[in-house]
C-alpha positions in Angstrom: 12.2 0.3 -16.3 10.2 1.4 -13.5 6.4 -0.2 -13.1 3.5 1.6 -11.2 2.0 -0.6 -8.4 -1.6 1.1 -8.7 -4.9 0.5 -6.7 -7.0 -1.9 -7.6 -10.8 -1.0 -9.0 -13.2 -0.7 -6.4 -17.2 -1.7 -6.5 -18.9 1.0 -7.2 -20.8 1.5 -3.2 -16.8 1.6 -2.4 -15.2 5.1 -2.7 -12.1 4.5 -1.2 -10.0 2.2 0.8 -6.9 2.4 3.8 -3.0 0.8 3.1 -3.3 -1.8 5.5 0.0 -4.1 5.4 3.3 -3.6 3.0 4.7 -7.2 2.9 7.7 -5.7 0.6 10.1 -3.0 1.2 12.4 -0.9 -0.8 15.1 -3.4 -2.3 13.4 -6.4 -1.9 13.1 -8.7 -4.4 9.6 -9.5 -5.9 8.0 -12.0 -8.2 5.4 -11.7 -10.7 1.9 -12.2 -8.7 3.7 -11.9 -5.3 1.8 -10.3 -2.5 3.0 -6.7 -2.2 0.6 -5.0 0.0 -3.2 -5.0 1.3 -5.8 -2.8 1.1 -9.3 -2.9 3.2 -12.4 -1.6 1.8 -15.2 -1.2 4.3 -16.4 -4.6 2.9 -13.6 -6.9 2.0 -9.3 -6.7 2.2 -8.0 -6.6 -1.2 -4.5 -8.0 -2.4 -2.4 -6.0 -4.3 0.1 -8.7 -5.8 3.4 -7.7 -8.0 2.9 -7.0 -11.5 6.3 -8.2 -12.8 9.6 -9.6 -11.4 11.8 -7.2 -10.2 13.0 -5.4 -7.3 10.3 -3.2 -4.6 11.1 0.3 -5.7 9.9 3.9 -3.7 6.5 2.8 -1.5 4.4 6.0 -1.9 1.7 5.4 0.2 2.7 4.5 3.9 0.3 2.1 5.7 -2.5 3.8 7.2 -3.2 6.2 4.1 -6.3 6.9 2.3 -6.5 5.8 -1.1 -8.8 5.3 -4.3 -9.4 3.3 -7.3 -6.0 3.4 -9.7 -4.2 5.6 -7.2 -0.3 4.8 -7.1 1.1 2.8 -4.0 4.5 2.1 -5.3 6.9 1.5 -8.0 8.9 -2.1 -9.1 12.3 -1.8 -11.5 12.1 -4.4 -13.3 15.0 -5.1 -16.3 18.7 -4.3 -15.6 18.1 -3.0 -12.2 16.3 -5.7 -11.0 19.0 -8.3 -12.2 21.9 -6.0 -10.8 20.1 -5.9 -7.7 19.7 -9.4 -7.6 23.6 -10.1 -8.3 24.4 -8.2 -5.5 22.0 -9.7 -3.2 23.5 -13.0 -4.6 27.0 -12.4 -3.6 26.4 -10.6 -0.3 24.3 -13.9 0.4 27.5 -15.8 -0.5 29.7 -14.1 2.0 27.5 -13.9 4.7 26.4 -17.5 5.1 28.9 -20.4 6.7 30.4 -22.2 4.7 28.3 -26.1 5.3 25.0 -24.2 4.4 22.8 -27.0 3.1 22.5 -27.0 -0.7 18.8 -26.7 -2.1 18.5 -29.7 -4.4 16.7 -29.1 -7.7 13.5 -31.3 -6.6 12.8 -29.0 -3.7 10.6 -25.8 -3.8 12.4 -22.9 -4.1 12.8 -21.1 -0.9 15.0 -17.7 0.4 17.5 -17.9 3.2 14.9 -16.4 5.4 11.8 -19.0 4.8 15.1 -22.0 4.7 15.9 -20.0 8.5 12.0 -20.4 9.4 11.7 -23.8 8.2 15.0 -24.6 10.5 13.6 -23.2 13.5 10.3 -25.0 13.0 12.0 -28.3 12.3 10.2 -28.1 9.1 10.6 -29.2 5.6 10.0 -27.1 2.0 8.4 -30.0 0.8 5.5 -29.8 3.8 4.8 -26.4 2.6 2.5 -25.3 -0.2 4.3 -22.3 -1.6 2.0 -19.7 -3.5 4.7 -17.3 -5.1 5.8 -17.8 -8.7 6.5 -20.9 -9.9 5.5 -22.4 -6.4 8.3 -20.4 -4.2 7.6 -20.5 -1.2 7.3 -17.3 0.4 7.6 -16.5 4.7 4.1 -15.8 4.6 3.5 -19.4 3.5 5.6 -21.2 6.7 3.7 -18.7 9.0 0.3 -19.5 7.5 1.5 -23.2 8.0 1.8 -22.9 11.7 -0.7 -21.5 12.2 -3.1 -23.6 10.5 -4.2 -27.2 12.4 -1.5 -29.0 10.4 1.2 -26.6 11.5 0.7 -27.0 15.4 4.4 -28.0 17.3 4.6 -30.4 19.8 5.9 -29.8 23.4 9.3 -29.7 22.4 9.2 -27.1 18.8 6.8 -25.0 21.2 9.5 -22.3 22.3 11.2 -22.5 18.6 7.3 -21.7 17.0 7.0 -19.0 19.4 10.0 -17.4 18.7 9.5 -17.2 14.9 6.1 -15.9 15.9 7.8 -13.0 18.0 10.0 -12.3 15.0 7.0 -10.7 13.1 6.4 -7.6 13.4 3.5 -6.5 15.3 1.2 -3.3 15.2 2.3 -1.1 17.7 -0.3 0.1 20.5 -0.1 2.6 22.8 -1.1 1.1 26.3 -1.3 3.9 29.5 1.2 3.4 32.0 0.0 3.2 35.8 -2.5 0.7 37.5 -5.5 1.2 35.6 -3.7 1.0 31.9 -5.8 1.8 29.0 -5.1 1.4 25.4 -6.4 3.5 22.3 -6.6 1.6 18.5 -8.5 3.0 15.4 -11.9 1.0 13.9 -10.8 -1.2 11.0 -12.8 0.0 8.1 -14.8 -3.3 8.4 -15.4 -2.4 11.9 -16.8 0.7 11.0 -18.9 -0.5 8.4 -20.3 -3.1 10.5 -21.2 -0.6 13.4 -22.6 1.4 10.6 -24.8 -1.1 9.2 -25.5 -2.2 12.5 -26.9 0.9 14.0 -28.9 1.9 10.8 -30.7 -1.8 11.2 -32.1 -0.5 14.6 -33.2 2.8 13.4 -34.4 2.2 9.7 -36.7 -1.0 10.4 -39.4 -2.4 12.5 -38.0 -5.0 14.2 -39.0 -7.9 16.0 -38.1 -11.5 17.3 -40.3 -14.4 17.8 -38.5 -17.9 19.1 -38.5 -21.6 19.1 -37.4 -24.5 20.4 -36.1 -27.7 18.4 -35.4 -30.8 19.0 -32.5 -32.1 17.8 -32.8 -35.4 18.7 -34.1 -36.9 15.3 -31.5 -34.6 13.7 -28.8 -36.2 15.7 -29.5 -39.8 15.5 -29.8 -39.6 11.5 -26.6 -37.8 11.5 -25.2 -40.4 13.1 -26.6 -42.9 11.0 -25.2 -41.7 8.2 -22.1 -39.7 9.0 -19.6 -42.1 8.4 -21.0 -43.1 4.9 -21.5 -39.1 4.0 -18.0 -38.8 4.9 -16.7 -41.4 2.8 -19.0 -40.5 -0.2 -18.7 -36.5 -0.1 -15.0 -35.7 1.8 -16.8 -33.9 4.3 -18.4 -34.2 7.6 -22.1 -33.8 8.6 -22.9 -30.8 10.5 -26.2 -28.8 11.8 -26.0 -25.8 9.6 -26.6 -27.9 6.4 -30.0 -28.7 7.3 -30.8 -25.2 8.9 -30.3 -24.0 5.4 -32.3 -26.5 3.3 -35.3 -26.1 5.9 -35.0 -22.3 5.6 -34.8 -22.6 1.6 -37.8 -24.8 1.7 -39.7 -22.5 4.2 -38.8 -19.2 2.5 -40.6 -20.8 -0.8 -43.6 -21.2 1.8 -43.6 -18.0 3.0 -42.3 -15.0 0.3 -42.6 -11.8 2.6 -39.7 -13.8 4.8 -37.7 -13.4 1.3 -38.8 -9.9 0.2 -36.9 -6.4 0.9 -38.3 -2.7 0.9 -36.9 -1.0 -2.1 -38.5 2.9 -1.5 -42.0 2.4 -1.7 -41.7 -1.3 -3.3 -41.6 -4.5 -1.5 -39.1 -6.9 -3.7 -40.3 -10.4 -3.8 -37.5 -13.3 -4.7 -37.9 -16.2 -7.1 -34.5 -17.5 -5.7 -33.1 -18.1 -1.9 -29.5 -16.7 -1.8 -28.7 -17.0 1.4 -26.0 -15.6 3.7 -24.2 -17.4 6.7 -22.4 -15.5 9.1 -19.0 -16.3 9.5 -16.9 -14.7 12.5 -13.7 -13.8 11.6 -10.7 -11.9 14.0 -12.0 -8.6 11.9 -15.2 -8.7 12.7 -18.4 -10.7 11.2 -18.8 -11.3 7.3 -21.8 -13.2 5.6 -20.8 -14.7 2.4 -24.0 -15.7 0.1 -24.8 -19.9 -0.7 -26.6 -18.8 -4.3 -29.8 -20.6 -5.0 -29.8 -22.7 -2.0 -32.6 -24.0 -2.7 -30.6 -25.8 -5.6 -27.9 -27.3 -3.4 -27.6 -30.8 -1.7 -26.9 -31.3 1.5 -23.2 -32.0 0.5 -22.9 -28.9 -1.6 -24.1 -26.6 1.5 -21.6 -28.2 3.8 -18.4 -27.6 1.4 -19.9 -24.3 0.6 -20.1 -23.2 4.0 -16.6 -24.8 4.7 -14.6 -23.4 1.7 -16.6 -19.8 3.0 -15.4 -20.1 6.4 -11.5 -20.9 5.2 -11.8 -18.4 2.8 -13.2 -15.8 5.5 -10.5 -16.4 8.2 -7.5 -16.3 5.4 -9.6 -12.5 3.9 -9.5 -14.0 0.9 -13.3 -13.7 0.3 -14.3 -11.6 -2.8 -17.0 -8.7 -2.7 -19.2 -11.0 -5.2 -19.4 -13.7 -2.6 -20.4 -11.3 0.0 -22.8 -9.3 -2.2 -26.4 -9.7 -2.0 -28.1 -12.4 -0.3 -31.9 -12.3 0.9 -32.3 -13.9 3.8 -29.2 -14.9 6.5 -28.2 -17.4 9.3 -25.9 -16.6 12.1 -24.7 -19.5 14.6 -24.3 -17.7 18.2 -24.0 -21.7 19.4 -20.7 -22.5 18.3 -19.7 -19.7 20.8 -22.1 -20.8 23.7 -24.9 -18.9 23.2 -28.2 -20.0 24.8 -30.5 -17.1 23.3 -30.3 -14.2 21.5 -32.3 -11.7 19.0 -30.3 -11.7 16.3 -30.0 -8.2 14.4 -31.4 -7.7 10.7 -28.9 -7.5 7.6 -31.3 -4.6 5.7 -32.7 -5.1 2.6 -33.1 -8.2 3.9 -36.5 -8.7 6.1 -35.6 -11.8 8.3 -32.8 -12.9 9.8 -32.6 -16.7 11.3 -29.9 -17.4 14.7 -29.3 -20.8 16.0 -27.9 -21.0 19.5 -26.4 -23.8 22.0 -28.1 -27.4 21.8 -27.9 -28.9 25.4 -30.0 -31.4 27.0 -32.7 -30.7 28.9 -36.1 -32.0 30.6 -39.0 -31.6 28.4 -42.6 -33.5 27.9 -43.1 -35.4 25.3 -46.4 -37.3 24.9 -47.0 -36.9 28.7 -43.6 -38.0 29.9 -40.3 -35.9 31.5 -37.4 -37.1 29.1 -34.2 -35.5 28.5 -33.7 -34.0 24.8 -30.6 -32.4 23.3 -33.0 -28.6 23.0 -31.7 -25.8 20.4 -33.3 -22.1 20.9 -34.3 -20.4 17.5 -34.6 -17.0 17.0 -36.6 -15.2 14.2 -35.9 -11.6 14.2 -38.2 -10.2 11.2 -38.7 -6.5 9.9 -42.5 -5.7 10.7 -42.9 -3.3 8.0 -43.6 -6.3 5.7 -43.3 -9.6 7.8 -46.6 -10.0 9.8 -46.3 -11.8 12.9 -48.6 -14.6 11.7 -46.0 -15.0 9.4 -43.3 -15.1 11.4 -44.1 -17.2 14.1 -45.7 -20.0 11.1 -41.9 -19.6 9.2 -40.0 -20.1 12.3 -42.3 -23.2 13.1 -41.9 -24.8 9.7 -38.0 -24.6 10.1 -38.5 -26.3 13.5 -40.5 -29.3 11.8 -38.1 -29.6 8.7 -35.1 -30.3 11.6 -37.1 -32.5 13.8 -38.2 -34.3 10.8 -36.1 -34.2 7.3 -38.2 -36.6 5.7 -40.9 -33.6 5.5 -38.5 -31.9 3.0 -38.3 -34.8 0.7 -42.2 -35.3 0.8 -43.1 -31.8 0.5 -45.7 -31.8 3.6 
């Protein structure tokens, strides 16, 4: 019995999405809810996983096609075909493979010849490996996730044996000029596109403007390291600056509405609720999934929040819902370096908030030169409806939350 592979549904702003990477090909065997191919939206990459076991039938739409909601990708046999196929996959296995192959014993994960090769190579174990096909197989993609996560990284020695499993995947193909001034040509992912879109209709479709800051991050600092260690311990997570950037902001856009209003035609739409985004960069490009009801959340929810975002952002498996929406956001130029910047607007949204680089530097405080770990803010506010009065009082608010918490928990 043959099975239809189909597109998934797509949100209703989506029309239509490209055939990014088959991870099956004709003859292979799959497993129920194993990852067959990916699509990309302009928003968000969507996994198509296998719908039954079986074995990868015809692939009707090559990567690189344009595709829509329920539109056929490929076929599965599942039934008789599927076990004949895996019989003879079986015994061809069996005369291939020298004779002192290493039995699997019945406690390990389940692995194919190919992940047991990888694992080899890698002087790695199944057992190391978190396996996410059926029944916990564990699948190639799984041992090359592995290395390159933090826990995978080799030591001096399984360096060259990493790499060459590494070179073993394939690799899109570029065309690069020949001569001494080589050049090369690749298409705009479609959430490349999007975000130049959305970029360049920002700058055209609002009024905008940046006003900045200057924090001291001093207090910040030495109460972190107060209490990092217990926080730690209590919450499974460390401490970081964008937790308390968040809670100031949720407390300072209850202060000041227009910051948490959007232009809706001829309406302006105020929030009773702070959803808001953080900027995560990922290899693709920059995505903002949405902390809901911030204002809600501890300082311990924010930080796992932001952490479980950032995984899931780098691994594309971040839904549409959690990147939907939002009303104000945050972006974090410093973890790159950044001294200064004017962030650009995420429209509806009126304001957007950047942090940059904190390094010390000479500043007076009560009539003395002292040296102060300094962070540059950046309020970059759609006039239309953000005054500047506004503006610059929001953006000093933030500033005296950081430099002093205890103004959050007293409400002055």
């Amino acid at each position: 019995m043959s099975i239809e592979i189909k597109v998934p549904a797509l949100p209703e702003s989506v029309a239509d999405a490209t055939v990014v990477t088959w991870h099956k090909k004709p003859g292979d065997l799959v497993s129920r809810d194993e990852l067959l191919v990916e699509v990309e939206t302009d928003k968000v990459v969507l996994e198509v996983p296998a719908p039954a076991d079986g074995v990868m039938g015809n692939i009707l739409q090559d990567e690189g096609a344009v595709v829509t909601a329920a539109d056929v990708l490929g076929t599965i046999s599942e039934g008789k075909a599927a076990e004949s196929a895996e019989q003879e996959k079986t015994e061809s296995k069996a005369e291939a493979e020298p004779a002192k192959t290493k039995p699997v014993s019945d406690s390990e994960p389940q692995t194919s010849p190919a992940v047991r090769k990888l694992l080899a190579e890698n002087n790695l174990e199944a057992k190391q490996i978190s396996g996410t096909g059926k029944n916990g197989r564990i699948l190639k993609e799984d041992v090359l996730a592995y290395l390159d996560s933090s826990a995978g990284k080799s030591t001096p020695e399984e360096e060259p044996k990493k790499q060459a499993a590494q070179a073993a995947t394939p690799t899109p193909a570029v065309e690069v000029s020949s001569g001494d001034r080589p050049q090369k040509r690749v298409p705009m992912t479609r959430i490349r596109a999007r975000i130049s879109q959305r970029l360049l209709e920002a700058t055209q479709t609002t009024a905008m403007l940046t006003t900045f800051n200057e924090v001291d991050m001093k207090p910040f600092i030495d109460f972190r390291n107060q209490y990092k260690d217990s926080f730690l311990k209590q919450h499974g997570i460390k401490l970081g600056f964008m937790s308390i950037f968040v809670k100031a902001a949720a407390e300072a856009l209850r202060r000041f509405p227009d910051i948490n209003a959007s232009i809706d035609g001829n309406d302006v739409v105020y929030h009773g609720f702070c959803d808001i985004g953080v900027a995560v960069s990922t290899d693709d490009g920059l995505v903002v999934p949405i902390l809901r009801d911030a204002e809600h959340m501890s300082i311990a929810d924010v930080e796992k929040n932001v952490a479980s975002y950032a995984e899931k952002a780098r691994s594309k498996k971040l839904s549409l819902e959690e990147m939907t929406g939002g009303t104000f956001t945050i972006t974090n130029g410093g973890v790159f370096g950044s001294m200064m910047s004017t962030p650009i607007l995420n429209p509806p949204q009126s304001a957007i908030l950047g942090m940059h680089a904190t390094q010390e530097r000479a500043v007076v405080v009560n009539g003395e030169i002292v040296i102060r770990p300094m962070m540059y803010i950046a309020l970059s506010y759609d006039h239309r409806i953000v005054d500047g009065k506004g503006a610059v009082s929001f953006l000093k608010t933030i500033k005296e939350f950081v430099e002093d918490p205890a103004r959050m928990l007293f409400d002055v």
